[in-house]
Backbone bond lengths (Angstrom), bond angles and torsions (degrees), N, CA, C in turn:
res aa  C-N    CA-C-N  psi(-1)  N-CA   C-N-CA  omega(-1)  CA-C   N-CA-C  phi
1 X - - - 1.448 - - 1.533 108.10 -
2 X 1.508 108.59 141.56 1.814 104.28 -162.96 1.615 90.14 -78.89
3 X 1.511 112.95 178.69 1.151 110.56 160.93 1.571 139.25 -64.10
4 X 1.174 92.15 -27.33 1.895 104.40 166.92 1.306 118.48 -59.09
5 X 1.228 115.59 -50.44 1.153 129.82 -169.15 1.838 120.51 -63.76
6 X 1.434 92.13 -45.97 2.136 127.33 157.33 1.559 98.12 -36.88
7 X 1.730 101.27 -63.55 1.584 112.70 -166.63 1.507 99.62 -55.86
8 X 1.313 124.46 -82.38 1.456 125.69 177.91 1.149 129.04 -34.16
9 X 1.699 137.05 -20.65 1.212 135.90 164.96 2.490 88.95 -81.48
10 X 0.754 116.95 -63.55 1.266 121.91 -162.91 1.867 105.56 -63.22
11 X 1.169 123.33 -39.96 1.501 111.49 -171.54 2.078 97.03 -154.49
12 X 1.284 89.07 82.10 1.325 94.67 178.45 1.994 112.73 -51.44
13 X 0.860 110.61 -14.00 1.589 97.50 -160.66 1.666 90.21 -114.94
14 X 0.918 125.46 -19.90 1.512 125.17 151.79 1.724 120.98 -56.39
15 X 1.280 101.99 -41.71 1.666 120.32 -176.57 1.883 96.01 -64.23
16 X 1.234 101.58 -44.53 1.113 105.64 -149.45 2.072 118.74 -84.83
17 X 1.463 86.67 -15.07 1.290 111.64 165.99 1.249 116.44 -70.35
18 X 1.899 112.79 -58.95 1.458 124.58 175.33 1.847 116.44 -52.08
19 X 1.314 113.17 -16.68 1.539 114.33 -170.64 1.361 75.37 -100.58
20 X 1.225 158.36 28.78 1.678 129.88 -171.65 1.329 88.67 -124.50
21 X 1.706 110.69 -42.07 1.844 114.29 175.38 1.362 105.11 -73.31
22 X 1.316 119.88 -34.81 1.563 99.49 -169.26 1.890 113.58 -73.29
23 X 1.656 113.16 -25.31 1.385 105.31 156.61 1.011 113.14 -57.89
24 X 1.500 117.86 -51.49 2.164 99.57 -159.24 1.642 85.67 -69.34
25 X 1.362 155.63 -49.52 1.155 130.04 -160.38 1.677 106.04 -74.50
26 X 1.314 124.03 20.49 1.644 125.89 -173.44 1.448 109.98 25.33
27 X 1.372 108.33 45.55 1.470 130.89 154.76 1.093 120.79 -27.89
28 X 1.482 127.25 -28.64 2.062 136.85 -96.63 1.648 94.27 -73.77
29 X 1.497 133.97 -21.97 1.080 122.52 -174.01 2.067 122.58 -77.09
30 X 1.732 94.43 -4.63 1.085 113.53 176.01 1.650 126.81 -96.68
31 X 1.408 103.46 -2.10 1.614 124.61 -169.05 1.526 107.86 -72.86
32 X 1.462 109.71 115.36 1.678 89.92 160.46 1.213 121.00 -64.50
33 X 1.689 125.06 88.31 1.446 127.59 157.12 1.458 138.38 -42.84
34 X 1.216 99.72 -24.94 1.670 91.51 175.37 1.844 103.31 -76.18
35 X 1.273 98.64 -59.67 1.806 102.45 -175.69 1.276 107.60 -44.38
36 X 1.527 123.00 -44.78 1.551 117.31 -173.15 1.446 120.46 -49.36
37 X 1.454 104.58 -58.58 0.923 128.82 176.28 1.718 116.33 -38.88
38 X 1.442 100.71 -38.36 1.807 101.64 -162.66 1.924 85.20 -78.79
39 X 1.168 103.28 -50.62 1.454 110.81 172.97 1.443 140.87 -21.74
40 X 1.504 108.64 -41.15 1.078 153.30 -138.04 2.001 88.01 -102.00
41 X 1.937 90.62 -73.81 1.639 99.59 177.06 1.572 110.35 -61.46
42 X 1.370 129.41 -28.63 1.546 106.88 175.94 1.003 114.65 -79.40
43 X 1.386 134.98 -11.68 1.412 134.27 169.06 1.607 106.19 -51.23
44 X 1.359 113.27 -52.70 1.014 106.74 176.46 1.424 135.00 -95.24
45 X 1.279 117.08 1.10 1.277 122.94 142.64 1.296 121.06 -67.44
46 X 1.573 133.62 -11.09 1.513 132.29 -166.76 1.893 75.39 -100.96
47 X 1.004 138.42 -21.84 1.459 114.93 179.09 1.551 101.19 -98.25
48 X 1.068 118.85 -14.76 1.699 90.48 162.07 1.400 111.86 -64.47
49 X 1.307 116.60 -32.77 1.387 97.85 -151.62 1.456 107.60 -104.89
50 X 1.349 108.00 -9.54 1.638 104.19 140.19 1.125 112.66 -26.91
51 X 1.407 121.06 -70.75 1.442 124.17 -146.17 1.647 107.05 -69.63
52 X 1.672 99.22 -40.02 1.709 104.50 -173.83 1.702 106.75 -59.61
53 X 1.218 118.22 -20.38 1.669 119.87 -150.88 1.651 69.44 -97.15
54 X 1.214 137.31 -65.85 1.462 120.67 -140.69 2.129 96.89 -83.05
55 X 1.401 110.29 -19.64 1.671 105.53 152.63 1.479 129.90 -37.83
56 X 1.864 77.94 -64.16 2.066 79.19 -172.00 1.348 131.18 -62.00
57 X 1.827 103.26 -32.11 1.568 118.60 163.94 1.376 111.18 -52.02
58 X 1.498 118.24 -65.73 1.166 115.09 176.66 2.024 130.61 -40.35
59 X 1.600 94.86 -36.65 1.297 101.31 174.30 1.621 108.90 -62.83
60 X 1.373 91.68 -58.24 1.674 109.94 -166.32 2.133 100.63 -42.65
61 X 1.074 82.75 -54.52 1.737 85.56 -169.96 1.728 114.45 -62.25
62 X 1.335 107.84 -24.83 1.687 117.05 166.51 1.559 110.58 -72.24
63 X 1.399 135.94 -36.88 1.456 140.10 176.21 1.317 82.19 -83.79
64 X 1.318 164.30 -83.35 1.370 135.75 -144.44 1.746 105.40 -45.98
65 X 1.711 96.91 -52.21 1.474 101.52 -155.94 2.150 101.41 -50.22
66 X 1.139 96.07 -30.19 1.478 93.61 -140.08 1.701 89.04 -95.71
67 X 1.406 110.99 -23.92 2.039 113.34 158.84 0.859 127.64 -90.73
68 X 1.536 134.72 -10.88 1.462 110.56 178.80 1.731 78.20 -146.89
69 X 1.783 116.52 87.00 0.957 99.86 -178.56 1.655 96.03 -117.49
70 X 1.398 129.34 59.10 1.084 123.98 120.46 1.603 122.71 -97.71
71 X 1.483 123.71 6.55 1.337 109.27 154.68 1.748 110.52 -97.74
72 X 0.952 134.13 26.85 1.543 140.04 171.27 1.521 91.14 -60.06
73 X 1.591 86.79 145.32 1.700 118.37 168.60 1.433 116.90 162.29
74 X 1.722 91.02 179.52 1.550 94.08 -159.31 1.570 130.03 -29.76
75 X 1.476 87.67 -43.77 1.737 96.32 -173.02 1.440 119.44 -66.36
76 X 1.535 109.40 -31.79 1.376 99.86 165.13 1.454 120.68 -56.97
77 X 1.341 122.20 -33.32 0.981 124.88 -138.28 2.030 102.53 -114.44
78 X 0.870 103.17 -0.68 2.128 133.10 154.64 1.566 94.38 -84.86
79 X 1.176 126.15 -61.25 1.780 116.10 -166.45 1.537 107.68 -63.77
80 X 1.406 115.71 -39.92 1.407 115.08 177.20 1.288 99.27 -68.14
81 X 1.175 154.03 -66.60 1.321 159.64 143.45 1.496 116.85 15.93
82 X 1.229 95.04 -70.68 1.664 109.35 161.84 1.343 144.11 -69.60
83 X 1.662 91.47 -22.56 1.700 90.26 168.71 1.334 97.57 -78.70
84 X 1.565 126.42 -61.65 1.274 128.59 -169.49 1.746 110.25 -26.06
85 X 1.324 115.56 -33.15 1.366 102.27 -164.34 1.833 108.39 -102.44
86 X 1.045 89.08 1.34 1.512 104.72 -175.92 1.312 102.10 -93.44
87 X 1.419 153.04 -48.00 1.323 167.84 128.15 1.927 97.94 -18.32
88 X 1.062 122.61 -47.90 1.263 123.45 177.54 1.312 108.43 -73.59
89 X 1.177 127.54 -53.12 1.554 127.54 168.34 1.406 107.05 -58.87
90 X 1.702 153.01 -53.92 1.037 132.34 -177.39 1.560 115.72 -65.45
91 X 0.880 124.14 -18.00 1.368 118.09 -155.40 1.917 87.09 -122.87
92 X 1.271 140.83 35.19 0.943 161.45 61.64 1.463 125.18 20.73
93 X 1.675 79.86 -101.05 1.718 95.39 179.94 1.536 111.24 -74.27
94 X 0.956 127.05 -11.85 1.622 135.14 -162.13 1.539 101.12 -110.67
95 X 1.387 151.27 12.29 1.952 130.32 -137.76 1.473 102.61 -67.63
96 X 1.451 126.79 2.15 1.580 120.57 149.13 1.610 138.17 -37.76
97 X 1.378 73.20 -25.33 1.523 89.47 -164.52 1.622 117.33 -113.75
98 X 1.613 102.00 19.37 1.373 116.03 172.44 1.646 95.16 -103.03
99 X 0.932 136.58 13.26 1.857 140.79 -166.89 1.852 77.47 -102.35
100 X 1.035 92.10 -78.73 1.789 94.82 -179.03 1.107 130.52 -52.17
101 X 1.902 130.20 -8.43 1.311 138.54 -178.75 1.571 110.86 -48.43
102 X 1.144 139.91 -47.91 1.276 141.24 -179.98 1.416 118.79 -58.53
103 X 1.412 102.52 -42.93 1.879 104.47 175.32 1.276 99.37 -54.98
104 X 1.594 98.42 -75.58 1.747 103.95 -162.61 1.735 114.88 -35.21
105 X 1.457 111.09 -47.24 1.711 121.37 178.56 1.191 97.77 -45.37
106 X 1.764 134.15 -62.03 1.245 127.96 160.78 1.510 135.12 -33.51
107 X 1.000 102.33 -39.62 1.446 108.38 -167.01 1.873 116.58 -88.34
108 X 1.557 104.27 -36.11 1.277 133.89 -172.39 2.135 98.96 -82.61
109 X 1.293 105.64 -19.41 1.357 85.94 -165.11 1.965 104.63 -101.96
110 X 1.308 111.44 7.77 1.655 130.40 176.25 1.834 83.67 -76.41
111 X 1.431 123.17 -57.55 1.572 120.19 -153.07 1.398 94.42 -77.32
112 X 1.923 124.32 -27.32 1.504 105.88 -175.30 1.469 99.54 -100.18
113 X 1.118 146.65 6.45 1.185 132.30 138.49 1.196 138.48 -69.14
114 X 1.724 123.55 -10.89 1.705 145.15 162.18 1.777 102.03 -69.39
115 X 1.564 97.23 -49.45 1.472 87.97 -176.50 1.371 122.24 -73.18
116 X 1.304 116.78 -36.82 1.792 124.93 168.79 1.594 99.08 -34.23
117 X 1.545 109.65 -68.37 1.549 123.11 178.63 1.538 94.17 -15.05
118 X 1.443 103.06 -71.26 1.453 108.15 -147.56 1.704 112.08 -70.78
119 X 1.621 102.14 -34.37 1.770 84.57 -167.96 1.952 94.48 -101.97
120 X 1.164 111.88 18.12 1.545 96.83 175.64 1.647 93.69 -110.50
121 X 1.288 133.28 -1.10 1.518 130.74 -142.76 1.712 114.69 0.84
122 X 1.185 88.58 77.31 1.408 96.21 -179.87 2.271 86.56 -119.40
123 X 1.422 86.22 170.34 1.619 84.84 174.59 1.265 106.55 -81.44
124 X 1.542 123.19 -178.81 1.302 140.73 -154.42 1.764 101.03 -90.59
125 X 1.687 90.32 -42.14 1.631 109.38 -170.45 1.701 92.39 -61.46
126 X 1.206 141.27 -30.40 1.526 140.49 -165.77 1.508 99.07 -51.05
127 X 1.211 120.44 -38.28 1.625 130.40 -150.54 1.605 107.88 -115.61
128 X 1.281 83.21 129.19 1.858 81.30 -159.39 1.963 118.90 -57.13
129 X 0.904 99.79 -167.68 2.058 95.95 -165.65 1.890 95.68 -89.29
130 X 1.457 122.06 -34.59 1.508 114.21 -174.55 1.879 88.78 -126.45
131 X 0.817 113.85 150.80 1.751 139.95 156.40 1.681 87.70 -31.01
132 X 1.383 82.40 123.81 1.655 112.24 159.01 0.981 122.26 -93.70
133 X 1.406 130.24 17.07 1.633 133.99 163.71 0.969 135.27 -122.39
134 X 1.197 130.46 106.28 1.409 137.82 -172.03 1.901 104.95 -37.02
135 X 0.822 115.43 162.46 1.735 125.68 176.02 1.717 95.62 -74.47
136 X 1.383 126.06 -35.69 1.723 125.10 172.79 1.197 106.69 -66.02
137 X 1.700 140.69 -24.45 1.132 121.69 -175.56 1.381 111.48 -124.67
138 X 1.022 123.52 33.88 1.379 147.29 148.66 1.567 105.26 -101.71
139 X 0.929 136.14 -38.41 1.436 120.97 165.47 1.442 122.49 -94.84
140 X 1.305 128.57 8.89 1.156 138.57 170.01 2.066 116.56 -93.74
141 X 1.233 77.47 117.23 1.671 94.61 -153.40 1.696 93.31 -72.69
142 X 1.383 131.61 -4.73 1.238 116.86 173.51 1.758 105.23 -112.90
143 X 1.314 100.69 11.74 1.864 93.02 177.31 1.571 109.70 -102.58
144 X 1.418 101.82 133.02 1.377 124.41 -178.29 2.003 101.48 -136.02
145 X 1.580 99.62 126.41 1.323 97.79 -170.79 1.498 105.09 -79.92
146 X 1.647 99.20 148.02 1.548 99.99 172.62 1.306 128.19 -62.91
């Protein structure tokens, strides 16, 4: 095992410094390439899933609002707030990842409808079978479902 490679299992943020000088010195024949590389894809897998984590909240807190909305209040209504702008900021810096917005809405709103289940204990059947929100009112910072 080269020494880079030693370094990166043993002191990742050391490793990770040494690949940062060996680009600016366009080293590139000195780079641990395989590690970078894996590096490289979780970066961008840690921003998908930014986006999925600040989805499901966002979902989750719209099925509370709109099922058990005699417990509505502020705090729900700061988390929707906050995801909204957090989803706006990744997908921002990321607009790759607006090609994929529809899956994830799909995919993300099965986990915020399990969790509704759980902290509203209401049944599963309460909450409809696909997302009741258009992709416009999930990003519309003044929509709150009735």
């Amino acid at each position: 095992m080269s020494s880079l490679a030693t370094l990166y299992e043993t002191d990742f943020y050391a490793w990770a410094l040494e690949m940062a000088q060996l680009i600016k010195a366009k080293q590139f024949d000195k780079i641990d390439v395989e590690h970078l590389a894996e590096e490289v894809e979780s970066m961008g897998a840690s921003e998908r899933n930014a986006l999925e984590s600040r989805l499901i909240e966002l979902m989750l807190h719209l099925l509370k609002w709109q099922f058990q909305p005699e417990r509505k209040g502020s705090s729900w209504q700061k988390s929707i707030g906050k995801q909204r702008i957090g989803i706006d900021k990744i997908l921002k810096q990321n607009p790759s990842l607006k090609y994929q917005y529809q899956q994830r809405v799909d995919d993300c709103y099965a986990y915020a409808k399990r969790y509704a289940t759980v902290e509203t204990k209401l049944p599963i059947s309460t909450f409809p079978e696909s997302c009741p929100y258009t992709i416009e009112q999930l990003f519309d910072f003044e929509f709150l479902p009735s």
